[in-house]
VOGU-3710 file (C-alpha; in Angstrom, 3 decimals, decimal comma):
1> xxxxxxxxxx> 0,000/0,000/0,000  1,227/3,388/-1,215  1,593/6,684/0,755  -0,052/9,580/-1,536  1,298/12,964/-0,694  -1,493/16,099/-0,849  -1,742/19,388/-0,319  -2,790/20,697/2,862  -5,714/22,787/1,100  -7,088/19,772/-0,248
11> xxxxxxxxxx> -8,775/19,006/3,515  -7,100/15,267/4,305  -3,967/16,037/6,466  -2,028/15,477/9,314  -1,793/18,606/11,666  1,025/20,226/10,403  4,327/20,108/12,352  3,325/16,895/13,491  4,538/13,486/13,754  2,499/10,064/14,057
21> xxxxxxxxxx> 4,639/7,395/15,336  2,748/4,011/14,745  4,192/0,931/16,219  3,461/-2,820/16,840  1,454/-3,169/14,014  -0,104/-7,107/13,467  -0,640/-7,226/9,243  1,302/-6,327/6,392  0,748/-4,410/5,138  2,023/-1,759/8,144
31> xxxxxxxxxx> -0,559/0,797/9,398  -0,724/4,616/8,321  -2,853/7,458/10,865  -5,098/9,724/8,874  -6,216/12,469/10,478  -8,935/14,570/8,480  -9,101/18,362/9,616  -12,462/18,972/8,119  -14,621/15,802/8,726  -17,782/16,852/7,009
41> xxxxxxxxxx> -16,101/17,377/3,706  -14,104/14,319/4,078  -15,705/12,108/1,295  -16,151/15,485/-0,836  -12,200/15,680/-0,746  -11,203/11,791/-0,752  -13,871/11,439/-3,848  -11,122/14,111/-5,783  -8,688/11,510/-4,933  -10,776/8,787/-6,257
51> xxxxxxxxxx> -12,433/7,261/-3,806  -11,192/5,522/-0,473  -9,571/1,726/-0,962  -12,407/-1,585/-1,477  -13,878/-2,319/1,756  -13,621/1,156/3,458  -16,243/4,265/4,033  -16,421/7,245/5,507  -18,507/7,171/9,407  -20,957/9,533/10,571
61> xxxxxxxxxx> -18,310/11,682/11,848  -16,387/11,845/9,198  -13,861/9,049/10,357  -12,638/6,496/8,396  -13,251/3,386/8,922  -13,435/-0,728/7,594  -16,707/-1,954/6,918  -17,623/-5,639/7,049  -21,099/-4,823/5,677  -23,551/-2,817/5,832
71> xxxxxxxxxx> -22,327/-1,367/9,072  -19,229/-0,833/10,484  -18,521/-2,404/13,738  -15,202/-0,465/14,123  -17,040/2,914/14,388  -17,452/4,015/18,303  -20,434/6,546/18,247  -19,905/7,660/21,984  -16,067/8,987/21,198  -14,244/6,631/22,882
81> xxxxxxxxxx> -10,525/7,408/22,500  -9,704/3,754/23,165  -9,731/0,705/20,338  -12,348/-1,639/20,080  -11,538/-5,210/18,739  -14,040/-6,388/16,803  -13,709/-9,252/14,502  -12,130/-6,845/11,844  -9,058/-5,966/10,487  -8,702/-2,316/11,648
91> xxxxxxxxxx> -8,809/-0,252/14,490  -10,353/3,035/14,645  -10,742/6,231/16,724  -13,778/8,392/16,851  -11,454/11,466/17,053  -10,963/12,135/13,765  -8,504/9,719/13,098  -8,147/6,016/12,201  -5,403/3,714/12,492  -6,146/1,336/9,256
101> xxxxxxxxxx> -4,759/-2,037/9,202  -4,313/-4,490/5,659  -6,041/-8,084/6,190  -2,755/-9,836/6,054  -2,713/-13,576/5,788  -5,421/-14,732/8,625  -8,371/-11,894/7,216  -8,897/-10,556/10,845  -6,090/-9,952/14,016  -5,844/-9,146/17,171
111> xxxxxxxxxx> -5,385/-5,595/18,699  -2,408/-6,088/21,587  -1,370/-2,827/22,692  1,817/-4,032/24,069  2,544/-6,635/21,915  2,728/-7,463/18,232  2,481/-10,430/16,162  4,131/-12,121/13,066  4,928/-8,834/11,394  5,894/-6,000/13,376
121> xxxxxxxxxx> 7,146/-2,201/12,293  6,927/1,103/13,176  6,360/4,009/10,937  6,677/7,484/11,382  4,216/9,794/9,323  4,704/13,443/9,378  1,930/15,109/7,628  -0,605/15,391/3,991  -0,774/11,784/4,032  -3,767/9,736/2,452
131> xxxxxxxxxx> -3,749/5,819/1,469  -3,901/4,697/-2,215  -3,452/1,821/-4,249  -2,781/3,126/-7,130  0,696/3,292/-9,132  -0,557/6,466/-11,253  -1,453/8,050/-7,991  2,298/7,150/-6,550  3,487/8,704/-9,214  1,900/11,884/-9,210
141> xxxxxxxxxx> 2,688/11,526/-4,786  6,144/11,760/-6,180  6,259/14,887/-8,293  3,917/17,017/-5,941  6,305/15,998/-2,896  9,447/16,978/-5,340  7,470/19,714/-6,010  6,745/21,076/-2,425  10,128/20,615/-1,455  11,271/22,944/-4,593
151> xxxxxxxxxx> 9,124/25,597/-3,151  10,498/24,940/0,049  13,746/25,351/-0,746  12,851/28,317/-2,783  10,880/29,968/0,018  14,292/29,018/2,207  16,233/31,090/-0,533  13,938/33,859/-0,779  14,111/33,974/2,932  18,090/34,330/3,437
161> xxxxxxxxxx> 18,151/36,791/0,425  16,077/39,147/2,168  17,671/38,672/5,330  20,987/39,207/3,494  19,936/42,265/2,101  18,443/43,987/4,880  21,940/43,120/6,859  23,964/45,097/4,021  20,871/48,084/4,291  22,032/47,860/8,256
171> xxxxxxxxxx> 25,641/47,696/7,776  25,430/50,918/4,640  23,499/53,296/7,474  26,231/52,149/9,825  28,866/53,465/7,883  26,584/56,602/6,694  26,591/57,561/10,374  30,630/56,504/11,376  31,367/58,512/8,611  29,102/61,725/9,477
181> xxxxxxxxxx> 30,026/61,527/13,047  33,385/61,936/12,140  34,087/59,364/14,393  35,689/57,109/12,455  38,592/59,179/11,907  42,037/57,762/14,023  42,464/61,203/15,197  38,813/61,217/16,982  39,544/57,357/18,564  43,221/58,312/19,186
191> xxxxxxxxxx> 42,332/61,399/21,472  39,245/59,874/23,212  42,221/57,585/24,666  43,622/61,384/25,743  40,672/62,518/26,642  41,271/65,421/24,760  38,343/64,615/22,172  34,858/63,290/23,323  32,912/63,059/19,686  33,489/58,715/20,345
201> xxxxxxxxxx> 32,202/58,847/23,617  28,871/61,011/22,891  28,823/58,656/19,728  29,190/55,444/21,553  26,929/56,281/24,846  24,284/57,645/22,149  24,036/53,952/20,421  24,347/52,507/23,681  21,461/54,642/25,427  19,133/53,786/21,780
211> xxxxxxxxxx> 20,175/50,082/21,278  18,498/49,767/25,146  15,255/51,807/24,027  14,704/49,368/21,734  15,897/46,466/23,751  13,555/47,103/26,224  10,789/47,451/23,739  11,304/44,374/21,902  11,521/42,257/25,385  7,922/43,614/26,527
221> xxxxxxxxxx> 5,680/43,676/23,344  3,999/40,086/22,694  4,667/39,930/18,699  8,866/40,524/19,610  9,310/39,085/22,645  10,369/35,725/21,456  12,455/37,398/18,851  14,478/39,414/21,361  14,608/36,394/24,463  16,530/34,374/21,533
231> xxxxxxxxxx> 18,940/37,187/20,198  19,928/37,611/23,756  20,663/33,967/24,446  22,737/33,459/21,511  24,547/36,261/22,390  24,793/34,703/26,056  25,934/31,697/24,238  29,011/33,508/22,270  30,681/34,498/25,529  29,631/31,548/27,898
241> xxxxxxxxxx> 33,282/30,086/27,480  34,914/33,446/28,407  35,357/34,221/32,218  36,205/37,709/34,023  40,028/36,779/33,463  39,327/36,149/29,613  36,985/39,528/29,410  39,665/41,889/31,220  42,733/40,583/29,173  41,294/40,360/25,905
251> xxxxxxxxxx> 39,188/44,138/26,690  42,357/45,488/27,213  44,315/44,275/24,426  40,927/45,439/22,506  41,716/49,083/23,710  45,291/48,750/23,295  44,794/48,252/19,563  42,682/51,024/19,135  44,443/53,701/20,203  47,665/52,182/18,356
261> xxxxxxxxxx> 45,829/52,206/15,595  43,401/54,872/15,498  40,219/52,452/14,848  38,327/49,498/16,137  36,770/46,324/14,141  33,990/48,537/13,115  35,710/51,996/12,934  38,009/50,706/10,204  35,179/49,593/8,022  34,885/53,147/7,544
271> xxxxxxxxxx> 38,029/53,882/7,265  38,624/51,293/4,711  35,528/52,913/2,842  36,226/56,727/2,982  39,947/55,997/2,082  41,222/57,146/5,243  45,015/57,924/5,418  46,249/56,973/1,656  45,026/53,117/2,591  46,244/52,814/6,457
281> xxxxxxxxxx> 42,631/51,673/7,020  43,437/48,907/4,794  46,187/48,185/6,560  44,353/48,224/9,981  41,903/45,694/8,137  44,561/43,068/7,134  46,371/43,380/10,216  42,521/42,692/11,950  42,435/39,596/9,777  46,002/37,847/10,685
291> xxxxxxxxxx> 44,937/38,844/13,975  41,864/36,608/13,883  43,568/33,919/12,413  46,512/34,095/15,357  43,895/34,345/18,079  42,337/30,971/16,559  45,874/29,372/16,643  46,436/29,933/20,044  42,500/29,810/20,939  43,086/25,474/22,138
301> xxxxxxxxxx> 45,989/26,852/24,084  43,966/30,060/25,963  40,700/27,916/26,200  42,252/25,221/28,446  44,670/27,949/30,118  41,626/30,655/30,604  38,319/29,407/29,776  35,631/28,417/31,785  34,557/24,526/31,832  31,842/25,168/33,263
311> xxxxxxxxxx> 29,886/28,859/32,255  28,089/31,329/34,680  24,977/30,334/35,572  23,706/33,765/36,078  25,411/36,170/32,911  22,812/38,442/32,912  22,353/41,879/35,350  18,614/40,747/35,705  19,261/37,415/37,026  20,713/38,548/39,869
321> xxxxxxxxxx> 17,739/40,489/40,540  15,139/38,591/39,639  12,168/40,588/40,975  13,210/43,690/38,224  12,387/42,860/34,514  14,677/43,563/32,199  13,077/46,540/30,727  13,136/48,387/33,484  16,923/47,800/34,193  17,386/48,868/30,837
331> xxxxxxxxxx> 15,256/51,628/30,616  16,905/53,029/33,727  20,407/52,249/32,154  19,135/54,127/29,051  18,235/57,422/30,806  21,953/57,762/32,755  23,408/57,273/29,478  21,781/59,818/27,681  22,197/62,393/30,949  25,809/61,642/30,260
341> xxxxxxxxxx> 25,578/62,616/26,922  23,637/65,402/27,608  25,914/66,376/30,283  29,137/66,072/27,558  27,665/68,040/24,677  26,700/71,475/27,079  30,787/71,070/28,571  32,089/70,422/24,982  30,007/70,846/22,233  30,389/68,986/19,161
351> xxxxxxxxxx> 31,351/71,316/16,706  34,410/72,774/18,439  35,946/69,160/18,396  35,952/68,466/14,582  37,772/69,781/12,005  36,901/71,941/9,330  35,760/70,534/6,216  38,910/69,301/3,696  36,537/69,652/0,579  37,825/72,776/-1,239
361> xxxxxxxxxx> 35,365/75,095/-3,086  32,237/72,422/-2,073  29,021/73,894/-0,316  27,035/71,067/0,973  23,214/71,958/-0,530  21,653/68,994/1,739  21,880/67,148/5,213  23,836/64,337/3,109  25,850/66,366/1,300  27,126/67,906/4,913
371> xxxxxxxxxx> 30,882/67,178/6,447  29,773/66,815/10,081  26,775/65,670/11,785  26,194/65,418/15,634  28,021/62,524/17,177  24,273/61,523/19,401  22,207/61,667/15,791  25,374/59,336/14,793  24,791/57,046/17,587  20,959/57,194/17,502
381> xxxxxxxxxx> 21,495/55,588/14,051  23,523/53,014/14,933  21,401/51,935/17,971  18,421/51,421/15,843  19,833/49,178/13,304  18,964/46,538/16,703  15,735/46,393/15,562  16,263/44,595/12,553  18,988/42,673/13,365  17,070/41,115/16,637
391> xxxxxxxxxx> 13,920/40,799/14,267  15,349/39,191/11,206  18,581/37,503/12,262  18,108/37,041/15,819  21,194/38,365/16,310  22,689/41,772/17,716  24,729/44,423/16,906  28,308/43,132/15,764  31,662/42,910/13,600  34,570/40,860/14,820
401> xxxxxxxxxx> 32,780/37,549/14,193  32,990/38,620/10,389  37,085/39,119/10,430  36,915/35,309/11,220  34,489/34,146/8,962  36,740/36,198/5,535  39,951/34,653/7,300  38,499/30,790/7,516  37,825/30,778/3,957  41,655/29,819/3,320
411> xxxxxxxxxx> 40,734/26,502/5,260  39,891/25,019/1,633  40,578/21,363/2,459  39,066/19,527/5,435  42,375/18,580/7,342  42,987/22,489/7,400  39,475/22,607/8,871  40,416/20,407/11,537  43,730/22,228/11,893  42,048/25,493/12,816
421> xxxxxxxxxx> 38,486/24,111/14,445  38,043/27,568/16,007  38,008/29,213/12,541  36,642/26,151/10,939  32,918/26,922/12,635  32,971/30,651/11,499  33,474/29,314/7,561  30,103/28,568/6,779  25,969/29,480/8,015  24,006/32,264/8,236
431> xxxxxxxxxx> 25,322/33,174/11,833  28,856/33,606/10,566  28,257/34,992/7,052  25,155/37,605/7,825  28,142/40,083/9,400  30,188/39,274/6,132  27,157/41,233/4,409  26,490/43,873/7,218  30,847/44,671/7,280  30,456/45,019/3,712
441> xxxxxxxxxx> 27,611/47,430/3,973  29,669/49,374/6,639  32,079/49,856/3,848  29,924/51,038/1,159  27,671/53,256/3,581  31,321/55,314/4,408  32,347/55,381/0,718  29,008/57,089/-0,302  28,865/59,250/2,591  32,351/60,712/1,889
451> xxxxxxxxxx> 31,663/61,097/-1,743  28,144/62,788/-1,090  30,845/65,523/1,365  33,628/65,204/-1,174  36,494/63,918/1,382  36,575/60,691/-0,470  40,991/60,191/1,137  41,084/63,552/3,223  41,339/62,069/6,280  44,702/61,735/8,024
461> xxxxxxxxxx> 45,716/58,681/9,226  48,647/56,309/11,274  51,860/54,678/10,077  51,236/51,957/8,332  53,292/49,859/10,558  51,412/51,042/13,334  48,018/50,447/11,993  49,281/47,003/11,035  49,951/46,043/14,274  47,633/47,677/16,126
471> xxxxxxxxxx> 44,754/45,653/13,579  46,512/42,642/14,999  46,541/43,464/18,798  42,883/45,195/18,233  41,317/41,945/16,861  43,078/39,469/18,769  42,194/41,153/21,725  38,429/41,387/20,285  38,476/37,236/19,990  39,646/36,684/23,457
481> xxxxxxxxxx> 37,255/38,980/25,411  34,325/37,350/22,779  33,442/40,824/21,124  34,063/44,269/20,192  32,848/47,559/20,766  29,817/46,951/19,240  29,597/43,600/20,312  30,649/44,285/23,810  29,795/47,876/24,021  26,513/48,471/22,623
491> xxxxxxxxxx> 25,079/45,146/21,921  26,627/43,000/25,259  26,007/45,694/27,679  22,369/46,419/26,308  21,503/43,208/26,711  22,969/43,845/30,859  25,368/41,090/29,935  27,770/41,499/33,298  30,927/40,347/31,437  30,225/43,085/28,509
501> xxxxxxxxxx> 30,463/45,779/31,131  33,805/44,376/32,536  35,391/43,948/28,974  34,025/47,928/28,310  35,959/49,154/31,343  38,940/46,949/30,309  38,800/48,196/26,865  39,151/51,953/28,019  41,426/51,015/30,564  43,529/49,453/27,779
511> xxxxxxxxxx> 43,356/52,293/25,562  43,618/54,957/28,264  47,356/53,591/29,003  48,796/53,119/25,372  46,921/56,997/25,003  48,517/58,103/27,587  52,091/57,167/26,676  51,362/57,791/23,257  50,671/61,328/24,430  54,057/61,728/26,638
521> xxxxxxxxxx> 56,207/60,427/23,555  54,673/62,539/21,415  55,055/65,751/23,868  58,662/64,803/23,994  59,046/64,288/20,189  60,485/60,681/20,390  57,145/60,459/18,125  55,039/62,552/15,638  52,291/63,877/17,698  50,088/61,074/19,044
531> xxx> 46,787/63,074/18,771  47,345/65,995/16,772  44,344/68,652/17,686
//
């Protein structure tokens, strides 16, 4: 006996996402569950299919069922869920669904619940499943099952282009607004670390205090909720390995390699876009690379040295206070962050912190035509694109995952993939390659922003030596704390991961030392100037 394959529409299915599992069946052949979702169309639909097998009819509530006659003793009028052995060769349930059994050799058998007899197997039936005979019919089962999974896959593929897309759309406003903030420039990152400049800090505490608006929002409304719980486990999940040790090392070789080099795994995306310094944000970028590929070298050696067997069980602010949801943590969270904002723009405001415009003989005639916008509409940006990313990818705000994904596509043969297993998972899936699109976005959003302004290569930047090695330190650092600034920073703490905020201090503290000497040598010229104002 045949399994036919239909379409859901056509009324005789299984409920769909489930799974019949039918075992110790007596007769050959083995038994198949039909559930009918509209009983009093069922012969309507089964008569498009040609009529039920010899010897079988539809009951009075729409079950199917064996007849013997001109009744059909298998047919329980009073609903019983439980079989009744009659002397037939099925057994039926006045649910909706039947459990039909083939005569085998003996005509009649036995129902044993706990038992089978000469011929026993187990089936498992997961839904649009009706019995025929027929080889035509088998045929035609065929082609509409080959033809369901083609849509399938199709609707898969429509699916992950769209999500692709809108994660390039994300990654092109990120770089509109690193570029407009001006605070991708190594100068503005380089003099945070001095204190001097504060254009990354309003920036950064702007995404921070928006990405937590929304945050909260998505964790209370009924339609996102499920959406945001997941994002913010599988971020949970990307730094369960990593322990305080792990977070404050690998923050402050993070900073470290941002003030050496004027950037971070995001800034330089921009850099790399507007053309900043000749190509040293190129440089930054390949250094970033070999620095992901050294980190998963030496990632076996640091994960038995540093790394947690056995994670946190509480990683998240709100578990340790379990009576406060985490919207109101984080709505609380969001409000001190944009006081200190607030607070930064009236002591130092914006515009007497950039530069003035390198575009000779160019008046802007609109907002994206302009050299400078506000650092907090910068970071406003930027803490929106959480939204979407929670939404669609179930994911948050991040880069440095992306470095490894580009560098594990030299693992072209399997024994390099099991050379390099830490790179090796990064090659390949949606969660890896969705940040390949967004970093790529980043890029593109900074070129056309700095060719709207016309400072396309205007902006000053580092040695290349420097921002070689300082790509390396930045990015390993970024692997061994688990994430970047966005990753940590924006996306890690707004999720009140506790680690995030001790890489985040680490980071500055980090950067606040190389700054600092940086500064000195520059002061007394054993170096060019280390922030140049």
């Amino acid at each position: 006996m045949d399994l036919f394959l239909e379409n859901s529409r056509d009324g005789v299915t299984l409920l769909p996402g489930e799974t019949d599992n039918i075992s110790h069946v007596n007769t050959d052949p083995p038994a198949v569950t039909i559930q009918i979702e509209d009983p009093s169309h069922a012969n309507e639909q089964l008569d498009k299919k040609g009529g039920l097998p010899n010897g079988h009819t539809i009951s009075g509530n729409g079950t199917i069922g064996h007849s013997t006659g001109e009744d059909n003793p298998s047919f329980s009028p009073e609903g019983e869920a439980e079989a009744i052995p009659r002397d037939t060769d099925s057994t039926m349930y006045s649910n909706g669904s039947v459990v039909q059994r083939g005569s085998g050799s003996g005509g009649s058998s036995e129902s044993r619940p706990n038992g089978c007899h000469h011929q026993c197997s187990t089936m498992e039936v997961n839904h649009n499943v009706v019995v025929t005979d027929s080889e035509e019919k088998r045929k035609e089962a065929e082609i509409l099952a080959e033809k369901a999974r083609e849509e399938t896959s199709e609707d898969r593929m429509v699916s992950l282009v769209l999500k692709l897309v809108v994660c390039l759309l994300c990654g092109m406003v990120m770089g509109l607004a690193l570029e407009k903030g001006r605070v991708f420039e190594p100068r503005s990152i380089r003099c945070q670390f001095t204190y001097q400049i504060w254009i990354m800090m309003k920036m950064f505490l702007s995404a921070l205090a928006t990405g937590l608006l929304c945050l909260a929002t998505l964790s209370v409304l009924p339609f996102t909720k499920r959406a945001f719980e997941e994002a913010r486990i599988e971020y949970v999940s990307c730094i369960s390995s990593k322990g305080i040790l792990m977070a404050s090392i690998g923050g402050m070789l993070l900073g470290a390699g941002m003030a050496l080099a004027g950037a971070c795994p995001g800034m330089v995306l921009a850099q790399v876009g507007a053309w900043a310094g000749q190509g040293s944000g190129l440089v930054t970028f390949v250094g970033a690379l070999v620095g992901s590929f050294g980190y998963a070298v030496c990632h076996p050696f640091i994960d038995r040295s540093l790394g947690r067997s056995t994670p946190y069980k509480r990683h998240l602010a709100d578990d340790w206070v379990s009576h406060v949801p985490f919207a109101l943590l984080a709505l609380v969270l969001a409000a001190v962050t944009a006081g200190i904002v607030v607070a930064i723009e009236l002591w130092r405001p914006w515009r007497t912190e950039i530069l003035t415009s390198p575009a000779e003989n160019f008046e802007p005639t609109w907002f994206m035509t302009e050299y400078a916008w506000p650092p907090y509409i910068a970071g406003i940006l930027i803490g929106m694109l959480q939204i979407p990313l929670v939404l669609l990818i179930r994911d948050t705000l991040g880069g440095s995952s992306s470095y490894c994904t580009i560098s594990s596509q030299i693992l072209i043969t399997r024994r390099m993939e099991e050379a390099v297993p830490y790179l090796a998972k990064f090659k390949r899936g949606l969660s890896s390659w969705w940040q390949v699109f967004f970093v790529t976005g980043v890029i593109l959003g900074a070129m056309s922003s700095s060719l709207l302004s016309h400072t396309m290569s205007k902006v000053d930047g580092v040695g290349w030596g420097v921002s070689f090695f300082g790509g390396f330190v930045m990015l390993f650092g970024a692997r061994f704390a688990g994430g970047c600034t966005s990753g940590h920073g924006i996306s890690g703490v707004g999720v009140l991961a506790l680690l995030s905020f001790i890489a985040v201090a680490a980071m500055f503290a980090g950067g606040t030392v190389i700054g600092l000497i940086g500064w000195g040598m520059g002061k007394a010229e054993v170096i060019d100037p280390f922030c140049p104002l």
